[in-house]
C-alpha positions as CSV (number, residue, x, y, z in Angstrom):
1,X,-16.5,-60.2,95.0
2,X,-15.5,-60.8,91.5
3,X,-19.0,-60.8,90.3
4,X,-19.6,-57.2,92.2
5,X,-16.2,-55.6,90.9
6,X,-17.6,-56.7,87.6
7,X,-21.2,-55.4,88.2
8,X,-19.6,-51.9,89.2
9,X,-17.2,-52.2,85.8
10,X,-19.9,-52.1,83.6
11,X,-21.9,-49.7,85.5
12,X,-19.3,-46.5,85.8
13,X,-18.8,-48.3,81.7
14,X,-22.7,-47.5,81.2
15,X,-23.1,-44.0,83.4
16,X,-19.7,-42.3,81.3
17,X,-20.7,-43.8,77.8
18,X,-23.7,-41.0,77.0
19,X,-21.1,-38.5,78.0
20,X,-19.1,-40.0,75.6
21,X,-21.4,-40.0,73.0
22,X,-21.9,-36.7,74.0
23,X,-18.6,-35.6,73.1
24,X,-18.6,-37.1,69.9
25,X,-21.3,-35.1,69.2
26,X,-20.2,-31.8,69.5
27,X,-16.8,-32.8,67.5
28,X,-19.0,-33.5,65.0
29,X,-21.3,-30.1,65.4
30,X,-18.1,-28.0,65.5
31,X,-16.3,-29.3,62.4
32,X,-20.3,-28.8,60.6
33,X,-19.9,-25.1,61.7
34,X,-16.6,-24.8,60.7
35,X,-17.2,-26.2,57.5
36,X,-20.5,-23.8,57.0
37,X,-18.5,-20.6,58.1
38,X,-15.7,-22.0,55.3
39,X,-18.8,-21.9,53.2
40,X,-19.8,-18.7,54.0
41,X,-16.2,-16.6,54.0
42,X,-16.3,-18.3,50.6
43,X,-19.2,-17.0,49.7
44,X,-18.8,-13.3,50.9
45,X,-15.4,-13.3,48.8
46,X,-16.9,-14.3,45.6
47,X,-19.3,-11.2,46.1
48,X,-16.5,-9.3,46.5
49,X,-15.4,-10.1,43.7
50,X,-18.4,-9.9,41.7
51,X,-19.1,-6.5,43.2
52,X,-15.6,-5.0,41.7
53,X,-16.2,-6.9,38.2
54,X,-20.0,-5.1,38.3
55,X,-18.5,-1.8,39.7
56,X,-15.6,-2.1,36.4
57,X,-18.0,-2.9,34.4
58,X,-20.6,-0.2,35.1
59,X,-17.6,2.0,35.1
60,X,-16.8,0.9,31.6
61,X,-20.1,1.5,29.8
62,X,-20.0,4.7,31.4
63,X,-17.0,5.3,29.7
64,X,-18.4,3.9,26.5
65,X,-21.5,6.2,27.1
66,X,-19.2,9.4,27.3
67,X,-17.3,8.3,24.0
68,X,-20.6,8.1,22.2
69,X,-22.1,11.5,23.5
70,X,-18.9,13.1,22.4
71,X,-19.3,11.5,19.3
72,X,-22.3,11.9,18.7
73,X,-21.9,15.6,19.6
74,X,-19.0,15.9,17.0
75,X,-21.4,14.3,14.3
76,X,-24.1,17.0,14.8
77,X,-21.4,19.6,14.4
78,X,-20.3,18.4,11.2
79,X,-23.8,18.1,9.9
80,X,-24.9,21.7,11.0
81,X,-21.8,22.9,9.0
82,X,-22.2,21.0,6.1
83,X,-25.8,22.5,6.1
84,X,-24.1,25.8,6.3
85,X,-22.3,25.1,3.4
86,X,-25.1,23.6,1.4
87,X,-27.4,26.7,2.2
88,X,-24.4,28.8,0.9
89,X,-23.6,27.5,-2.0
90,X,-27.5,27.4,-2.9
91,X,-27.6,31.3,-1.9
92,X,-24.5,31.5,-4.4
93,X,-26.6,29.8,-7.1
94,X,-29.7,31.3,-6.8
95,X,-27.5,34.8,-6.9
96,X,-25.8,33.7,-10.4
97,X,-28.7,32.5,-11.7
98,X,-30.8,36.0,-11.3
99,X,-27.7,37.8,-13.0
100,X,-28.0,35.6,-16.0
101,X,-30.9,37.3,-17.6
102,X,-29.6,40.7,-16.8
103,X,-25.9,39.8,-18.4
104,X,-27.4,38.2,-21.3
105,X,-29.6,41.5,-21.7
106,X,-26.4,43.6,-21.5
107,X,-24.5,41.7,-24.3
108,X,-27.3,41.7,-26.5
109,X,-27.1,45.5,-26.1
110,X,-23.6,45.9,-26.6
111,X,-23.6,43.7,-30.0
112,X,-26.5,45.8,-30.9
113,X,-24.8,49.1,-30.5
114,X,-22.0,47.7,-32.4
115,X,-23.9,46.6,-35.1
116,X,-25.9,49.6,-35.5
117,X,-25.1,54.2,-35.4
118,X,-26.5,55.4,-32.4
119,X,-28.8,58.4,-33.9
120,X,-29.6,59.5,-30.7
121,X,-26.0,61.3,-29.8
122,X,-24.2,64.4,-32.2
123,X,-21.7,63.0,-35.0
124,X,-18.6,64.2,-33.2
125,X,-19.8,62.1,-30.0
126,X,-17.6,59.1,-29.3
127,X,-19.1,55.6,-27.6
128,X,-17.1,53.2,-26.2
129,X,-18.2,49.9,-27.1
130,X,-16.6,46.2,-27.1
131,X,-15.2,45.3,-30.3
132,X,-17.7,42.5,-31.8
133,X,-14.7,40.1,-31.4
134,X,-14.4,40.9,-27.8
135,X,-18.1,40.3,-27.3
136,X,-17.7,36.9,-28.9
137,X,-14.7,35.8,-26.7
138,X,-16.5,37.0,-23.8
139,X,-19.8,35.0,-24.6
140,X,-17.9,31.7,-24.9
141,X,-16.3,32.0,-21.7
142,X,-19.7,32.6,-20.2
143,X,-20.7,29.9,-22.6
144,X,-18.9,27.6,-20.7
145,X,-20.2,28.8,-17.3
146,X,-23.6,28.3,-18.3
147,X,-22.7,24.7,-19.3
148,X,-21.3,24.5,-15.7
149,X,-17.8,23.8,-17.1
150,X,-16.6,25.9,-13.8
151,X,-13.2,24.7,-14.4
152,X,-13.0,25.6,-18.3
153,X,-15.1,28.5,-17.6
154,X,-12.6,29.7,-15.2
155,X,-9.4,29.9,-17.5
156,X,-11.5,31.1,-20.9
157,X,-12.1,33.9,-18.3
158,X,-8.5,34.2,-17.0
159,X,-7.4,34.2,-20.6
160,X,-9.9,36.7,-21.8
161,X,-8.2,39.3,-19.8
162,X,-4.9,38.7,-20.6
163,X,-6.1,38.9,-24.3
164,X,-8.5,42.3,-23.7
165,X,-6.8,43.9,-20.4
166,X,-8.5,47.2,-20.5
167,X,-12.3,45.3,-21.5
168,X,-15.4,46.9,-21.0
169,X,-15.9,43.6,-19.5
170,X,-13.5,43.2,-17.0
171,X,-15.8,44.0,-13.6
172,X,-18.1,40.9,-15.1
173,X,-15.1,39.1,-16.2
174,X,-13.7,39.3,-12.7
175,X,-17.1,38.5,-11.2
176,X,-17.8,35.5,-13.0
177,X,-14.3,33.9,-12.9
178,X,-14.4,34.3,-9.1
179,X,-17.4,32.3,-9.1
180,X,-16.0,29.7,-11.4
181,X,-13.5,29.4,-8.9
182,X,-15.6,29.2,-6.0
183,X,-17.6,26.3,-8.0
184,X,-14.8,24.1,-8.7
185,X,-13.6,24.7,-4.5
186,X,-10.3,26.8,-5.5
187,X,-11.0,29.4,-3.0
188,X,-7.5,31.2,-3.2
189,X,-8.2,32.4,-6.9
190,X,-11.7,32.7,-6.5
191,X,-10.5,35.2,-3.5
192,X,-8.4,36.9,-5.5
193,X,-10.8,37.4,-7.9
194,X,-13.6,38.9,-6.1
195,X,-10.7,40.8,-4.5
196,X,-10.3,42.6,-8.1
197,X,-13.5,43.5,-8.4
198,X,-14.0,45.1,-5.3
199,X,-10.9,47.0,-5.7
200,X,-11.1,48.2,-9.3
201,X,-15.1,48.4,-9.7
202,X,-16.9,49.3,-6.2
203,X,-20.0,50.6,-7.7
204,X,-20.1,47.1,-9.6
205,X,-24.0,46.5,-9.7
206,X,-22.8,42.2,-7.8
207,X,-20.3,43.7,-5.4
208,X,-22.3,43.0,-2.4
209,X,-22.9,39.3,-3.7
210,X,-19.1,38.5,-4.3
211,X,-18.4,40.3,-0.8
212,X,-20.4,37.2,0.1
213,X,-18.5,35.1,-1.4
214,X,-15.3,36.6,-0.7
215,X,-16.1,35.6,3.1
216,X,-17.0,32.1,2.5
217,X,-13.6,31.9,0.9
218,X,-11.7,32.9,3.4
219,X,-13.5,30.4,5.7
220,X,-12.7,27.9,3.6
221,X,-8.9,29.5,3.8
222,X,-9.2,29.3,8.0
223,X,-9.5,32.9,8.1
224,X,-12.3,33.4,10.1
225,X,-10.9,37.0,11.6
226,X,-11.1,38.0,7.3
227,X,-14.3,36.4,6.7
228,X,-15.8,38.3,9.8
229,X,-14.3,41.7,9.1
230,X,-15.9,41.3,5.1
231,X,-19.4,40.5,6.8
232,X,-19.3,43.5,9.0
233,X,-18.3,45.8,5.6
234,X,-21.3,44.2,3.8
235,X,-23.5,45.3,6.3
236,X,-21.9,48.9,6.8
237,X,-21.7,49.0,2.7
238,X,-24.9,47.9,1.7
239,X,-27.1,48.6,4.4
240,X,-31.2,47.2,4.4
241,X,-29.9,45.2,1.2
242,X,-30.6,41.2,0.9
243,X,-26.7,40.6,1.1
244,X,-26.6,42.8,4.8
245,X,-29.1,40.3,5.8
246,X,-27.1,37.7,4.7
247,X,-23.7,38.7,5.9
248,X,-26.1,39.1,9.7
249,X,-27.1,35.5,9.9
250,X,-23.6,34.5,8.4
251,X,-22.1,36.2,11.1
252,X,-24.2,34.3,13.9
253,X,-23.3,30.7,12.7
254,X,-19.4,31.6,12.6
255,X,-17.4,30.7,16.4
């Protein structure tokens, strides 16, 4: 009986021991799964996070992108108006330059009447000439124009007509100081030069040409509603003339 009870022992022991195994086999499954879905939740929240850190840094160099647009914007803005500038001061150049002959003639003709009767007019038939000291004063200040000592040029000329205050040179006097002025960038006297001229002498042979430079002064001065309203006058003033067509484009570049 022993011997049976035994027998039947070890057999219920050897039919439950697979199910045993059995068991310790899923344990083992469900703790692999585990671990892989640990694994995986893991996973998914680094790509979170990577997807914000890409999404920042995309929004960043968009940023960055927008910065240097704008700047870059700014930059061409600056360089079309420094071209402006440079185109103006070469019209201004080229202007004074084509006077030079013609004002040099002039002088030569006034020291020539000076120096000389004038047979062509009756005895009792008064000219009004420079005095030949006048003349001489008046050549060094241009002198020094010539020499492109703006600066110097500017206060022999400020000085000249303080000495000779009712000169038959004072419309070119006030002409030529304004653009000494202008040359060494002190656009208040400059203005107030060409300003003189236009008021005293308006049938001054270079009126149009300082009204050009009048305007770029008062640019330079912030007053753009001026500078405009001296454009439009060259135009009205001087119409079909190389200054109207100047004063046009001018007008088209100023916002």
């Amino acid at each position: 009986m022993l011997k049976v009870g035994l027998g039947l022992l070890l057999g219920l022991l050897l039919v439950n021991s697979p199910a045993s195994a059995g068991l310790f086999a899923d344990d083992d499954a469900r703790k692999h799964i585990q671990q892989l879905e640990a694994k995986v939740l893991k996973l998914e929240g680094q790509l979170r996070t990577s997807d914000d850190q890409n999404k920042q840094s995309m929004s960043a160099l968009l940023d960055l992108q927008m910065q240097l647009e704008t700047q870059s914007a700014e930059l061409r803005k600056l360089n079309g108006r420094n071209e402006e500038w440079a185109h103006s001061l070469q019209d201004v150049e080229k202007r004074q330059k084509d006077f030079y002959v013609d004002l040099d003639a002039r002088i030569s003709q006034l020291e020539s009447n000076q120096l000389k009767p004038d047979t062509s007019r009756p005895a009792d038939t008064k000219v009004i000439s420079a005095p030949l000291g006048e003349n001489k004063v008046f050549e060094a200040a241009y002198g020094l124009y010539k020499a492109e000592n703006y600066a110097g040029a500017a206060i022999a000329f400020r000085d000249f007509l303080r000495q000779f205050p009712l000169s038959v040179h004072e419309a070119n006097v006030y002409y030529w100081m304004g653009n000494s002025y202008f040359l060494t960038r002190d656009y208040e006297h400059s203005l107030e030069s060409y300003q003189s001229l236009s008021k005293k002498f308006e049938d001054h042979p270079r009126l149009a040409d300082a009204m050009l430079n009048m305007a770029e002064c008062e640019l330079a001065l912030k007053n753009k509603t001026s500078a405009k309203k001296t454009l439009k006058q060259i135009i009205t003033q001087f119409p079909g003339s190389d200054a109207a067509t100047t004063a046009k484009k001018r007008l088209t570049t100023i916002k």
